[in-house]
N, C-alpha and C positions, 0 to 999 in steps of 0.2 A: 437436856430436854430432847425427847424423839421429835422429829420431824415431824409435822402431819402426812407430808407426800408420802412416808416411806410406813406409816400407819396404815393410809389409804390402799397403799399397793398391799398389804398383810389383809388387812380387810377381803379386799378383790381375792388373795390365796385362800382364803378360806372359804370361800363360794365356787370358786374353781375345784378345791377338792368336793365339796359335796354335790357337784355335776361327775368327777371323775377321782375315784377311792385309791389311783396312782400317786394322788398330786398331795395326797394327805404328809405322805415323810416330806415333802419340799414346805410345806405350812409351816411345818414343827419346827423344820430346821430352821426356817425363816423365822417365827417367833422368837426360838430359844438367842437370834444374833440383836432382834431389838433390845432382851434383857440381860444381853452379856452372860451368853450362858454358853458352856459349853456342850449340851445337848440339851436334848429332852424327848416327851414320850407322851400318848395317848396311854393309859394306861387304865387298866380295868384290876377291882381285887374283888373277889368274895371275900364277903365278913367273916366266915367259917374256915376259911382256908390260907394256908402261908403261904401261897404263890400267889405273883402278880402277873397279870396275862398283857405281855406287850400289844396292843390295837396296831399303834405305827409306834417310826422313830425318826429320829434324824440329828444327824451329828455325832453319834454313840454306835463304838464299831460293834463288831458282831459278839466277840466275847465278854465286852462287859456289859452286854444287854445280856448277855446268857446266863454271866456270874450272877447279877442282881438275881434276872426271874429262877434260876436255880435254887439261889443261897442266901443271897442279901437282901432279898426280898423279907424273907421271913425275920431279918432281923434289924428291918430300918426300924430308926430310932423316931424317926415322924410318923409311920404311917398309923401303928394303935392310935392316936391322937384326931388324927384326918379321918379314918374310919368313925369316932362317935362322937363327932363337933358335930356344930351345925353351920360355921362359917362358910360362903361362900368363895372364898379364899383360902387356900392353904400355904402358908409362909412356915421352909422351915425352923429358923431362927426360933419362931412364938412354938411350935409341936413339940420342940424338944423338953425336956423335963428340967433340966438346967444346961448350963453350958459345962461343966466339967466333967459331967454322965456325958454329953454327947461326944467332947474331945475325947475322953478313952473306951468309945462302944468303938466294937469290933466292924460296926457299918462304916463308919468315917474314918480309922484308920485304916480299913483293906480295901476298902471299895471308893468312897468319896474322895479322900488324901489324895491317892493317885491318879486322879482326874484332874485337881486342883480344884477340888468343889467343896463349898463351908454354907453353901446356904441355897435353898431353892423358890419358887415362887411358883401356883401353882390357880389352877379354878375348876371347880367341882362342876363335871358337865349333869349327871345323876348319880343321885345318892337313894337310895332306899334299905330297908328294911334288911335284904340281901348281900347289897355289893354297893362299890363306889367306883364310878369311872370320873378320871381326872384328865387334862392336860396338864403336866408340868413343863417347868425349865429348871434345869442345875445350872445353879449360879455358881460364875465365876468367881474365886476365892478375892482378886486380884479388885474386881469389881466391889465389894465391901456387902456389907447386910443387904437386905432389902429392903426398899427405903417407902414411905407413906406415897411418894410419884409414881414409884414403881404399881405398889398394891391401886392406886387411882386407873391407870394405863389400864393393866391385865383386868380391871375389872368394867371399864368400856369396851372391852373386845370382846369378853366373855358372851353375853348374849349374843353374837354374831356365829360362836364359835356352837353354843347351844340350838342355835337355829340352820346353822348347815349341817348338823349331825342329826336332826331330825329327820331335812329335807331327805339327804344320804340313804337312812333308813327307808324312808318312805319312798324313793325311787330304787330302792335296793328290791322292796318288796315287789313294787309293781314290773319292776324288769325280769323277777323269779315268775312272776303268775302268767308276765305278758309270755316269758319262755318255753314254760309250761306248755301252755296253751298250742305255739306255733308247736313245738313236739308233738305234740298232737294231732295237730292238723297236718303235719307234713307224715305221719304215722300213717295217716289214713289216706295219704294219696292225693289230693283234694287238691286242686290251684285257688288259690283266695288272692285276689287285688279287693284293694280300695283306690276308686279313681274320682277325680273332681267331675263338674258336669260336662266337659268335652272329652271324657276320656281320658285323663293323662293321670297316671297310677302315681296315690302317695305313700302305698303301702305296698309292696307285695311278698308273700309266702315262698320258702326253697322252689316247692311245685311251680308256683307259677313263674319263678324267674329263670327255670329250665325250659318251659313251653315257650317263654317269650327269647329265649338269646336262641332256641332253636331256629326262630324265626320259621316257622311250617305251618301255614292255616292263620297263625297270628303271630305278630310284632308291633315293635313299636318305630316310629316312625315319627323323629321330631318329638316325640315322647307321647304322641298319642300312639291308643291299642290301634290298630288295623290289620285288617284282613286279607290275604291274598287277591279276594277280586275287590274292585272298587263296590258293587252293588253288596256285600257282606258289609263292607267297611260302612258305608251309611246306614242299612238296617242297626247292626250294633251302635254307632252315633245316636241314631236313632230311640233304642231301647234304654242306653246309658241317661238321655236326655229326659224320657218319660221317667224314668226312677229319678233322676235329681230333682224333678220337680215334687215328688211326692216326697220326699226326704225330707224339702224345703216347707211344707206345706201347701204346695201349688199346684197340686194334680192330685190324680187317683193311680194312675198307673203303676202296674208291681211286677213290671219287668217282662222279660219272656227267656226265649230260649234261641239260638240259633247254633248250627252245625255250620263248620266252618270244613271244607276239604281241604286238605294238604297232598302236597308230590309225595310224598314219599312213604304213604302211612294214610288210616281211615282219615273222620273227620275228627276234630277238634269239636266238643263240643263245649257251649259257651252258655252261661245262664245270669242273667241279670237281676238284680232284685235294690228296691229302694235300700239304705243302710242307716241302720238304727243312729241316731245322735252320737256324737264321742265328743262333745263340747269344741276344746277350739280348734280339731283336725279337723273339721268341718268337710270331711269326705262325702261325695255326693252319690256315689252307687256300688254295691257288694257285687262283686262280680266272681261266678266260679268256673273253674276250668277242670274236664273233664277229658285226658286224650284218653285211643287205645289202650295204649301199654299201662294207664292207668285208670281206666274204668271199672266201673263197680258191674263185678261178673256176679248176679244174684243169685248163692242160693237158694237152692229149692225147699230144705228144710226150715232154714231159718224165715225167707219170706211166707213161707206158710202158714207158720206158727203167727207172724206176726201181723200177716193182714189178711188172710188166710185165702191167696189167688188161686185159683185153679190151675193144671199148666197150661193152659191157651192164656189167663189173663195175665202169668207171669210171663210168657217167651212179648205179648204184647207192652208189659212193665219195659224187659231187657231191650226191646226196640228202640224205644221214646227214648231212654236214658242214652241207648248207642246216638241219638238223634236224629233217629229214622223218622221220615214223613209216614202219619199214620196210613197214605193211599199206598206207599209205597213199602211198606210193611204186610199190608194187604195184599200187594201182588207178591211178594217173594213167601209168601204162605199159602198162595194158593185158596183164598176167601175174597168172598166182596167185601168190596165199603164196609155196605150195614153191616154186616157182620163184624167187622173189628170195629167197629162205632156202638156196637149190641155190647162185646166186648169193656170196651172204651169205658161206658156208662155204669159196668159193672165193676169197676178197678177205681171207678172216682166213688163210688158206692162205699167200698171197705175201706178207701183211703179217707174219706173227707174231704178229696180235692173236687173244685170247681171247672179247671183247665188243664191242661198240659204243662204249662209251666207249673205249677203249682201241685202238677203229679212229680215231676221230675224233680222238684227242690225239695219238698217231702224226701223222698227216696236217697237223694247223694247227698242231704245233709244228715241223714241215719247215721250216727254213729255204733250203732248196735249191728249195723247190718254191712258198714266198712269193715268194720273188725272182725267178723265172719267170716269177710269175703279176703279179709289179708290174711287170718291164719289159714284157711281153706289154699290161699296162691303159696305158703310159704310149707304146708304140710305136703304138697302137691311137689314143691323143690327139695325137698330130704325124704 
């Protein structure tokens, strides 16, 4: 009789590999010692085809996993059998045709025999129409059949072992999209955190974890963001605080914009914005980061086509974004006020925006208009 503790501790491997697809050969190998096996295997077959695709292994050295899926795959004496059952169980003792076809097939005297293996025990994790993936164990010859305890055991475990190989996939999937994704964002330049409502980041992008260990205009500090001068560091406190509230349902506010200067280089600019639900990360504001060396330098051609600026309301666009004060844009061009507010009025006109922020997060969240602006910097480099 197995233990339960040493049941429980199999249990607990099996949820451990479907957090972590290393730990799958140490499951098997652990399984295949509760049923006196000398190995075993995750194993997948197409119904159409005579090879078997190793998933994992454990206990089963490298050449006789290669002989089987090369050779002896195609010629086990169980597996026609397991393929168009409908047992949730597959015991090889019951697959075999009889017992004296199976002592002299070429699977168990070349292959099985020299293992010391006469019998397997096994649980169908899916079966369809296509293919069948199994976990088995090769029983120990020494150990005897398999026994009705045995088929009881492996079939308490089964559902555990069906339900972390879902989990698996379905964290397999979401870690391929979530990957995707950041490739993309880090393609495009772009710093993205996600920070709670004081500021302290529970996510952050390549981009942004290079602006932040430069420590220049912005770091972190005890783990909250801050800012080189103290009076930055509150306004941003400040702007994180009004998007948590709106996030939570407890405000209106939808963030802003701040320019951060740094020693050694323009400003850092910084833009805040409430952040959409993500259930239990429960992050409280989208925060994005914009330096020099990676600012969005706007073409001419493509922002025309696309919100169609004049070049006065475009060099006035490339300002805001650099995080230039609109007075102070106005002096380095040589125009009043009214006039880049005349401007101003006409740029929220073709965009749809209401304010500055909301011109500025339109524009660096463009991905039409990053990718323009990176083939145009990397055509510019060759």
């Amino acid at each position: 009789m197995v233990d339960d503790r040493r049941i429980l501790r199999l249990i607990d491997e099996i949820y451990d590999a479907a957090l972590d697809s290393r730990r799958w050969s140490k499951f098997v190998e652990s399984l295949s010692q509760v049923f006196d096996g000398v190995g075993g295997a995750l194993l997948q077959r197409e119904r159409h085809s005579a090879e078997m695709g190793f998933i994992e292994f454990g206990g089963l050295d490298t050449s006789t996993r290669t002989a089987y899926q090369q050779y002896y795959s195609a010629r086990s004496v169980w597996m026609p059998a397991a393929l168009t059952g409908s047992s949730e169980l597959v015991i090889g003792h019951e697959l075999a045709p009889d017992k004296r076809s199976f002592e002299r097939s070429e699977f168990y005297n070349d292959w099985l025999r020299p293992q010391g293996v006469y019998d397997a025990i096994g649980g169908v994790i899916q079966r369809s129409a296509g293919s069948l993936t199994v976990v088995t164990v090769l029983r120990a010859e020494r150990a005897g059949l398999v026994e009705e305890a045995d088929k009881q055991l492996f079939a308490r475990l089964m559902p555990h072992v069906r339900r972390a190989i879902d989990i698996h996939r379905r964290l397999y999937s979401a870690q391929l999209q979530r990957d995707g994704a950041l490739r993309a964002l880090d393609a495009l330049q772009v710093g993205i955190l996600l920070t709670d409502a004081i500021g302290r980041p529970v996510f952050t992008n390549r981009v942004a974890e290079e602006v932040l260990r430069s420590g220049d205009g912005l770091s972190l500090v005890r783990g909250q963001l801050r800012a080189a001068r103290p009076d930055d560091s509150r306004k941003l406190a400040a702007l994180i605080e009004g998007a948590a509230k709106t996030t939570r349902g407890l405000g209106q506010e939808s963030g802003g914009i701040l320019s951060l200067p740094t020693g050694t280089r323009d400003a850092v600019t910084v833009l805040v914005s409430p952040c959409p639900y993500l259930g239990l990360l429960e992050p409280a504001a989208l925060v994005f980061l914009s330096t020099p060396m990676r600012s969005l330098h706007l073409e001419r051609r493509y922002v025309a086509r696309r919100y169609g600026f004049t070049p006065a309301e475009l060099r006035l666009a490339q300002a805001l974004v650099d995080g230039k004060r609109l007075a102070d844009y106005a002096d380095s061009v040589g125009i009043t006020l009214n006039t880049a507010k005349t401007h101003l009025k006409q740029v929220f006109a073709k965009t749809g925006s209401r304010r500055q922020a909301d011109l500025v997060r339109l524009i660096v969240a463009d991905p039409a208009l990053r990718l323009a602006a990176s083939h145009s910097s990397l055509a510019r480099r060759h």
